[in-house]
C-alpha positions in Angstrom: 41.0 107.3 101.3 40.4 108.4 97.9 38.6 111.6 98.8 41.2 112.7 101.9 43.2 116.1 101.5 46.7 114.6 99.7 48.7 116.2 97.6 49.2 115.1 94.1 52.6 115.5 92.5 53.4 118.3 90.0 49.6 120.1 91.4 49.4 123.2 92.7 47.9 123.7 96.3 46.7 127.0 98.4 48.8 125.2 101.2 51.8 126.6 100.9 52.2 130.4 99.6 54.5 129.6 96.3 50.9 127.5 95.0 53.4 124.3 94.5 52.6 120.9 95.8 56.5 119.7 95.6 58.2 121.7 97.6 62.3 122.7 97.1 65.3 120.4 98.8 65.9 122.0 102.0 68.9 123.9 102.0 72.6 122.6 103.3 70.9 118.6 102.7 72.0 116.4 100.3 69.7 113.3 99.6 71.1 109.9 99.8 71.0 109.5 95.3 72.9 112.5 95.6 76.4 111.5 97.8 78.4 109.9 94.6 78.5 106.7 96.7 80.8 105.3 93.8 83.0 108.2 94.1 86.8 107.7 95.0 86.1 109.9 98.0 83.6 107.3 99.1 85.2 104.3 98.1 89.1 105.1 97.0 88.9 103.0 94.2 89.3 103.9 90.4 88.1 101.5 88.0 87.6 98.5 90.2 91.1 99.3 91.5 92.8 100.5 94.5 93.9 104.3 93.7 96.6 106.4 94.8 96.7 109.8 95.9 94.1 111.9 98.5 91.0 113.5 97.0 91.9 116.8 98.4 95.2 118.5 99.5 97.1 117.6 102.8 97.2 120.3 105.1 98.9 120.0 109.0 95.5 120.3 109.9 94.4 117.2 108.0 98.0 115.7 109.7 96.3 116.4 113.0 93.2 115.0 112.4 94.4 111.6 111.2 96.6 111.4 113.9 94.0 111.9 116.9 91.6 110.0 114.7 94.5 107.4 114.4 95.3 107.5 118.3 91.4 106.8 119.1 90.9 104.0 116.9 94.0 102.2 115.6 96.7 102.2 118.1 94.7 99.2 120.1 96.5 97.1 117.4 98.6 98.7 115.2 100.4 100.8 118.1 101.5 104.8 117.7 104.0 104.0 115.4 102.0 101.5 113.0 104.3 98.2 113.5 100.8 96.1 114.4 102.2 95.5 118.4 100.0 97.6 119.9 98.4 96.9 123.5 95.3 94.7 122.4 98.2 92.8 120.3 100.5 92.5 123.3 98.0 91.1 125.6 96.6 88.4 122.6 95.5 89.7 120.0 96.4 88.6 116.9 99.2 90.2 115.2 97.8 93.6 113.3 99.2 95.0 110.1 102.7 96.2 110.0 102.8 99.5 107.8 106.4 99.8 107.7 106.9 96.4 106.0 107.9 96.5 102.0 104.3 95.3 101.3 102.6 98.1 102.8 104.9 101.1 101.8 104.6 100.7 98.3 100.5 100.1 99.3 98.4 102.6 97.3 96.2 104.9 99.8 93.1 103.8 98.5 94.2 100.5 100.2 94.2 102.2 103.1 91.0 103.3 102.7 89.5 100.6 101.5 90.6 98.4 104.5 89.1 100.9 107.0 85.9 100.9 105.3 85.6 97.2 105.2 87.6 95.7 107.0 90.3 92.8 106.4 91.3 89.7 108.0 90.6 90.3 112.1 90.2 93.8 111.5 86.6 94.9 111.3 85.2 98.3 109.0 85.5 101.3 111.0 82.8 102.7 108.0 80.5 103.5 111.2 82.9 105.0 113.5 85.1 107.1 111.2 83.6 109.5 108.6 85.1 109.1 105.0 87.0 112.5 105.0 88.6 111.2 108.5 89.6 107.8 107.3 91.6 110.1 104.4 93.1 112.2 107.1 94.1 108.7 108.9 95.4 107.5 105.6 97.4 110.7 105.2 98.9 109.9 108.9 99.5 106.9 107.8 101.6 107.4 104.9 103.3 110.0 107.4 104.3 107.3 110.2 106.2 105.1 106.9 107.7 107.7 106.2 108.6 108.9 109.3 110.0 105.2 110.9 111.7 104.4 107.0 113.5 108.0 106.8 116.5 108.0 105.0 119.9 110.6 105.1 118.6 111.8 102.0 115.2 113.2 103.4 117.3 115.3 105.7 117.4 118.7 105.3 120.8 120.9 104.8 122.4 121.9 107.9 120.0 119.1 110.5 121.9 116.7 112.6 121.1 113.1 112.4 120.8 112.0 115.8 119.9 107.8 116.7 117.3 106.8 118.7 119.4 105.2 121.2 121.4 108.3 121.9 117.8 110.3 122.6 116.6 107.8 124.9 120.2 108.1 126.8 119.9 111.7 127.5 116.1 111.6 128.3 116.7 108.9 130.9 115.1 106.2 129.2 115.7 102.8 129.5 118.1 101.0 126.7 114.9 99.1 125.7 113.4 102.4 124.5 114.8 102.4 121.2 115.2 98.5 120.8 112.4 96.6 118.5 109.5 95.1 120.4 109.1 91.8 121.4 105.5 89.9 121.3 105.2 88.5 124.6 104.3 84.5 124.7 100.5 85.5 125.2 100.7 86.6 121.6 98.2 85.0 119.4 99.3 84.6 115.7 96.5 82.5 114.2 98.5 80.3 112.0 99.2 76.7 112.5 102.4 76.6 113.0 102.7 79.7 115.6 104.8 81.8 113.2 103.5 85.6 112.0 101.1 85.4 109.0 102.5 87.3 106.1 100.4 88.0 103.0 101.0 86.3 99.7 101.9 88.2 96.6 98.9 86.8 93.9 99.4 83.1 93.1 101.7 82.0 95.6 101.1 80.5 99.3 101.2 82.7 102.4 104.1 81.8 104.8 102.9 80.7 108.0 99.8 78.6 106.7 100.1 74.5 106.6 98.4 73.0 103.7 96.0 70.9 104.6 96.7 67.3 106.3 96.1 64.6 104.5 92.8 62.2 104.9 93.7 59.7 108.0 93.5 55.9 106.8 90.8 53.5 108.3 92.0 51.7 111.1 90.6 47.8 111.9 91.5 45.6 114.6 91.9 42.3 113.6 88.5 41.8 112.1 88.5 42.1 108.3 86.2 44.6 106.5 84.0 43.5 104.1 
């Protein structure tokens, strides 16, 4: 093994036609040391702390890619309009985030991010399915769909006509129930104890829908007495 044909780094060699043993990075590849794997694209935190704000502008075309990357992979649970009722939820599943709850509006995006890379509570990491420039096109959607279901008069431009949901449904022939909330059916699994919705604590204080923990059951004897 010591005298087969090898090359030796930082050697020439009649191999090749350049004479050089070491030969350039093919071109249009980037080697693994070389992806900033700590970089907020990659991980959409800043300092060991959820950021806020895209690493590159938001275009209707990034719009359109979070959404159809958004229709494929979180609707299941979260539903088209990100209230955490959709189908997988309505037939058991536990509850999935709500994103138009106060918590989660004034959520950084790198939150976002972050949970879609690795996951959180029931929900797994979509880091395998969803490339990191989609989950910030889904993150973008995201942000769209709060501000889309929490719209206020103010957002309205000058001269548009508010028109309410109900009214819509009306003249598309749509049941009343079209533009009422959603109601978990009684299939609906919350995971808590005590059957109610499991809400997030703010740091330091006890989610709602948790029990603490029952206290240590006594010994019990029948008439003989312990010794």
């Amino acid at each position: 093994m010591h005298d087969q044909p090898k090359f030796f780094p930082q050697r020439g060699t009649t191999l090749f036609a350049d004479g050089r043993s070491v030969r350039p990075q093919v071109e249009n590849t980037v080697a693994r040391s070389q992806a900033h794997p700590d970089s907020y694209f990659a991980t959409g935190m800043v300092d060991g702390k959820e950021g806020d704000g895209l690493p590159f502008p938001v275009t209707a075309a990034v719009l359109e890619r979070g959404q159809e990357r958004y229709n494929v992979y979180c609707t299941p649970c979260h539903s088209r309009v990100g209230n955490g009722e959709g189908m997988a939820v309505l037939r058991g599943y536990s509850k999935a985030g709500d994103f138009h709850n106060a918590r989660l509006r004034q959520a950084p995006l790198g939150h976002f991010f972050h949970v879609i890379s690795n996951g959180y509570g029931n929900m797994p990491d979509y880091a395998a399915q969803v490339t990191p420039a989609d989950r910030w096109a889904i993150v973008a959607y995201i942000r769209a769909l709060q501000l889309s279901q929490n719209a206020q008069t103010a957002d309205v431009p000058a001269g548009k006509h508010v028109e309410s949901l109900k009214n819509i449904a009306e003249s598309e022939g749509l049941p009343e129930s079209f533009a009422s909330e959603p109601q978990l059916p009684g299939t609906s699994v919350t995971g808590t104890p005590d059957g109610k919705l499991f809400v997030l604590p703010a740091p330091g204080a006890a989610a709602s829908g948790a029990t603490s923990a029952p206290a240590a059951a006594k010994p019990q004897t029948t008439g003989a007495t312990q010794k």
